[in-house]
N, C-alpha and C positions, 0 to 999 in steps of 0.2 A: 527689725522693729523692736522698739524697747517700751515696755509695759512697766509703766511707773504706779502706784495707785495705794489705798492701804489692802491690798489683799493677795493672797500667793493663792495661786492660782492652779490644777494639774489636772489632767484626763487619766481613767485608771479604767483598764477591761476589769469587772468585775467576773472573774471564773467560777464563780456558784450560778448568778443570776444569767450571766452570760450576755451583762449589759457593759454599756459605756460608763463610765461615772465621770462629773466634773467635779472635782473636789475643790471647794473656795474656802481658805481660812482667813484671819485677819493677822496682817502684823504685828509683833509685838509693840512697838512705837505705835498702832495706834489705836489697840487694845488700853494704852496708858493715859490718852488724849481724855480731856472732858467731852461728858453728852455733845453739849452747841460745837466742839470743837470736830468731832468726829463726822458728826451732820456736814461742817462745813469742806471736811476733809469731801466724802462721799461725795458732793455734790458739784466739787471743785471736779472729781476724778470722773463724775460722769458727762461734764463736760468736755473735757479733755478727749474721752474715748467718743465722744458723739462728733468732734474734728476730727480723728482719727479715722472714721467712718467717714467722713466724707471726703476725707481725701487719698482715702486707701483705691487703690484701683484693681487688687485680686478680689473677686467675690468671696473667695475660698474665707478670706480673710475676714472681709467687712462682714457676713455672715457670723463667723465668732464673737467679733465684736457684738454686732448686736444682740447679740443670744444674752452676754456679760450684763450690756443695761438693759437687756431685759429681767433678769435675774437678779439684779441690783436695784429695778423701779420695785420689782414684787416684794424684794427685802425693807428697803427704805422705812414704810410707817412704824415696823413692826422695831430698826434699827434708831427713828427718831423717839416711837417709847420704853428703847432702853431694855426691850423683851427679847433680844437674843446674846446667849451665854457668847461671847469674843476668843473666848480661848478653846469654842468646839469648833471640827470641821463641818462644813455645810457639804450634804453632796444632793449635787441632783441628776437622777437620771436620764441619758438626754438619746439612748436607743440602744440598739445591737452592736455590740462588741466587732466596730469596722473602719475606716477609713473614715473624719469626717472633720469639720470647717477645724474644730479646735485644734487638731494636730500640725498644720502647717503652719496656725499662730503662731502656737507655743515652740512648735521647732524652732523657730529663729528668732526666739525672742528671748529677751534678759530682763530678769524683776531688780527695779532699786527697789 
């Protein structure tokens, strides 16, 4: 599977907390993008990943995926007014440091 979109994307065991973390940053090409253009980028890409999900046939999978626009609907207002810093990582914590949907995404997948 190949994960096109503006965001690089990674799961990290956290060994303090002894949690999962998703770490989502945003590209640089489209950290560079105007506001309306960025908006348009994002909304192009949660479309894309919402086909994605529907045609995906691993649950393992389509589960990650939706986690992503999930976490991408919750970002949105806050990204159409312009209120989050582009060049911080975002991390969310999404459980205990184990086996789960976003590992077998990101195993076989490549970011343009």
């Amino acid at each position: 599977m190949e994960i096109q979109g503006p965001f690089t994307i990674s799961v990290n065991d956290n060994a303090d907390s002894g949690l999962r973390e998703l770490h989502l940053g945003f590209k640089p090409a489209f950290q560079q993008q105007e506001l309306s253009t960025r908006i348009e980028t994002i909304k192009s890409h949660m479309t894309e990943l919402q086909q994605a999900v529907d045609e995906e046939t691993d649950a393992a999978n389509q589960q990650g995926m939706l986690t992503i626009l999930q976490i991408i609907s919750q970002l949105m207002p806050h990204l159409e007014n312009d209120e989050i810093p582009l060049d911080e990582t975002i991390i969310v914590e999404i459980g205990p440091s184990h086996s789960s949907p976003f590992d077998e995404l990101l195993r076989g997948a490549t970011l343009k």
